[in-house]
C-alpha positions in Angstrom: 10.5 -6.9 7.3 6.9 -8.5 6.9 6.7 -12.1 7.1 4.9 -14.0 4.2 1.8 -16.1 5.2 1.0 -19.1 3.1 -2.9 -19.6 2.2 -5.2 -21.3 -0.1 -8.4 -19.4 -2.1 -10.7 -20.6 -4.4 -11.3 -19.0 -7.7 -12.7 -19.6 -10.7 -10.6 -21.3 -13.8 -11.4 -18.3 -16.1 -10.5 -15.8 -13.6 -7.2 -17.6 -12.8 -6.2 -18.0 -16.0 -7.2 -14.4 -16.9 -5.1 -13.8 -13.6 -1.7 -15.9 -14.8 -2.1 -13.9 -18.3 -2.2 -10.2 -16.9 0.8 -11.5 -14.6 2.6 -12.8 -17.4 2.1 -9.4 -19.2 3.1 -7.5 -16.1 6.7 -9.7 -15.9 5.4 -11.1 -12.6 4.5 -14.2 -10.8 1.1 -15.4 -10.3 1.5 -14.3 -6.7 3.6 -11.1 -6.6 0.5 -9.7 -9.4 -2.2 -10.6 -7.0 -0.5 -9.5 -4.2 0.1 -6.1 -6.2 -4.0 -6.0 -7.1 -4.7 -6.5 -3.2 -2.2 -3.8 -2.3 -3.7 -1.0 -4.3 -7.1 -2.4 -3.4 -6.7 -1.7 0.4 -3.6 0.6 0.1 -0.3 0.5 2.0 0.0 -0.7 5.5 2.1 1.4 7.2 5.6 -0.3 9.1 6.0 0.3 13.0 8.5 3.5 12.2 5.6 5.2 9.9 2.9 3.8 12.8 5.1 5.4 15.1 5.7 9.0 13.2 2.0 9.4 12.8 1.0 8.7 16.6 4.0 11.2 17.4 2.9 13.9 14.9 -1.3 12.9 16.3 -0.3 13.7 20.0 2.3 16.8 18.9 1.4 20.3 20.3 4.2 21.7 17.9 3.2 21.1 14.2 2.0 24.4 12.8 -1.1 24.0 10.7 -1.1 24.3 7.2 -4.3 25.2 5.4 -3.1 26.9 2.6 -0.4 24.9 0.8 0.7 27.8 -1.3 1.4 30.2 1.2 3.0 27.1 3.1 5.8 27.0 -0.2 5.9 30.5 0.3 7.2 30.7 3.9 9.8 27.9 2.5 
């Protein structure tokens, strides 16, 4: 599980009020919405099993290309 870091930004009034209303509209706190906005802003960091799945399938000799995805359902 990832650890929660507290910090402090400055921002301007009208852009934290803006903020609290589009959390309150979303049902979420002031944090969880900003934290949402900076998640799809830099996208989803990936835990140490995914980290570990992609260096496994990077350095695998096995995996069969697929460059085509159609004929890839096919040969399902």
């Amino acid at each position: 599980m990832s650890s929660k870091v507290q910090t402090a930004v400055r921002l301007n009034k009208d852009l934290l009020d803006a903020l609290k209303e589009k959390a309150r509209a979303d049902n979420r706190s002031l944090n969880n919405y900003i934290e949402k906005l900076l998640y799809r802003d830099i996208g989803n960091i990936p835990n140490e099993t995914t980290k570990a799945a992609i260096k496994e399938a990077q350095n695998s000799t096995d995996l069969e290309r697929i460059d085509d995805v159609d004929i890839f359902f096919d040969k399902l």
